[in-house]
N, C-alpha and C positions, 0 to 999 in steps of 0.2 A: 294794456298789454300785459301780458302774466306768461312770466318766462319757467322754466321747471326742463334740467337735463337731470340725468345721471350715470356715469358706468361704474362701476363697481367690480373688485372681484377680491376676496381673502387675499392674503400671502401673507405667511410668517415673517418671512424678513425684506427688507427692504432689496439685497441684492436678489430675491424673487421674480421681483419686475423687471421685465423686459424691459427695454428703453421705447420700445415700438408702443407696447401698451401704454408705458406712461404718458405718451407725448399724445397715447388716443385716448385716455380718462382727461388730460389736459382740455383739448380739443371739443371734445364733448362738454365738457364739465363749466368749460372756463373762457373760450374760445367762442363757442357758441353762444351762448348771454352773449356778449360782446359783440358781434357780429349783428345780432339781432336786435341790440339798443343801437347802434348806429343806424340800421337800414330803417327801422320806425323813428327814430327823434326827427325826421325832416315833416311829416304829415301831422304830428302831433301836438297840438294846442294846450294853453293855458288852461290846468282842470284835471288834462289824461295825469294818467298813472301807469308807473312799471312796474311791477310786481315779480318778484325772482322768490324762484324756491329754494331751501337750502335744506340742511339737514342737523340734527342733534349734533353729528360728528365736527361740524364742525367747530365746536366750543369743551364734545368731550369726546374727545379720536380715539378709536379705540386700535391696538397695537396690530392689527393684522390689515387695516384698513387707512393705513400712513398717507397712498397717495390718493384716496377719495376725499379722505377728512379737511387736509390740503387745498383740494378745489372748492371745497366747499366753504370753508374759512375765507378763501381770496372771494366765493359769491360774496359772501356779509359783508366785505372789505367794499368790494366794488359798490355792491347797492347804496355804503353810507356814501360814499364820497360821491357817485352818481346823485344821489339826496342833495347834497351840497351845493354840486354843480349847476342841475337844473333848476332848485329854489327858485332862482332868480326869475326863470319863465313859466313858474305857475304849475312843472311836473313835481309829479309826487312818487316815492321810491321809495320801495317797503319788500322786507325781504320776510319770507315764514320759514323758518326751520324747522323740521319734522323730525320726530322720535323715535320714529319707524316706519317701515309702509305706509303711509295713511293712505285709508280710503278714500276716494272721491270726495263721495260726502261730507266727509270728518274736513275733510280741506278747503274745499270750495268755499265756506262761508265766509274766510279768514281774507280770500281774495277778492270776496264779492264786497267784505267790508272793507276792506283796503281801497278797493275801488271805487267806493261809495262817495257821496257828498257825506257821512258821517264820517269820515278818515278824512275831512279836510284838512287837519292841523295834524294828521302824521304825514311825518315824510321819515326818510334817513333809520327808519326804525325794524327793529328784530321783533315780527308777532309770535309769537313760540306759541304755536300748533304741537304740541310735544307729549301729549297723551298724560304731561303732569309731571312731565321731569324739568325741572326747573333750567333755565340757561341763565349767563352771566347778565 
């Protein structure tokens, strides 16, 4: 299963955002993953994998994109401790943060190896798809 939201939008300052939009970048962003590892972990067997996307921001936020960067730090959060939790039954949880846009192409292999029997010994881990900017 390979999860990937995002919304997004500039503001200089934090009292910029609505509260409407934040609580829909939430939603979107943070809410959905979540929603969506519940309603798949009942059919899923010892083997599968989740796969969540994330983003550059959220290790280096950049000031006009506070409440994206945000959601996307709590994806990396969520996926380790998801990692954690599922161990036990044999899922495996692997999050890719992205540096920019990426392509299709440029991404998909990241997820194809995540999901691979060669990603069998990762779980809980950040693949940094990141065009070569380094993460923490």
């Amino acid at each position: 299963m390979t999860l990937g939201a995002g919304e997004q939008r500039a503001s200089d300052s934090v009292l910029d955002i609505p509260s409407d939009y934040f609580d829909s970048v939430m939603k979107t962003n943070v809410c959905a993953p979540f929603w969506l590892v519940k309603a798949a972990l009942t059919p899923m067997r010892p083997g599968s994998s989740i796969i969540t996307t994330s983003s550059i921001r959220a290790c280096r936020p950049s000031p006009d994109l506070v409440h994206y960067a945000s959601t996307k730090a709590a994806i990396n959060t969520f996926s380790k401790a998801l990692a954690l939790q599922l161990g036990a039954q044999g899922i495996r949880v692997g999050a890719t943060p992205l540096g920019r846009p990426g392509q299709p192409a440029e991404c998909a292999p990241a997820s194809v190896f995540l999901a691979s029997a060669e990603s069998l010994y990762v779980s809980g881990e950040t693949l940094g798809v990141t065009g070569g900017r380094p993460t923490p």
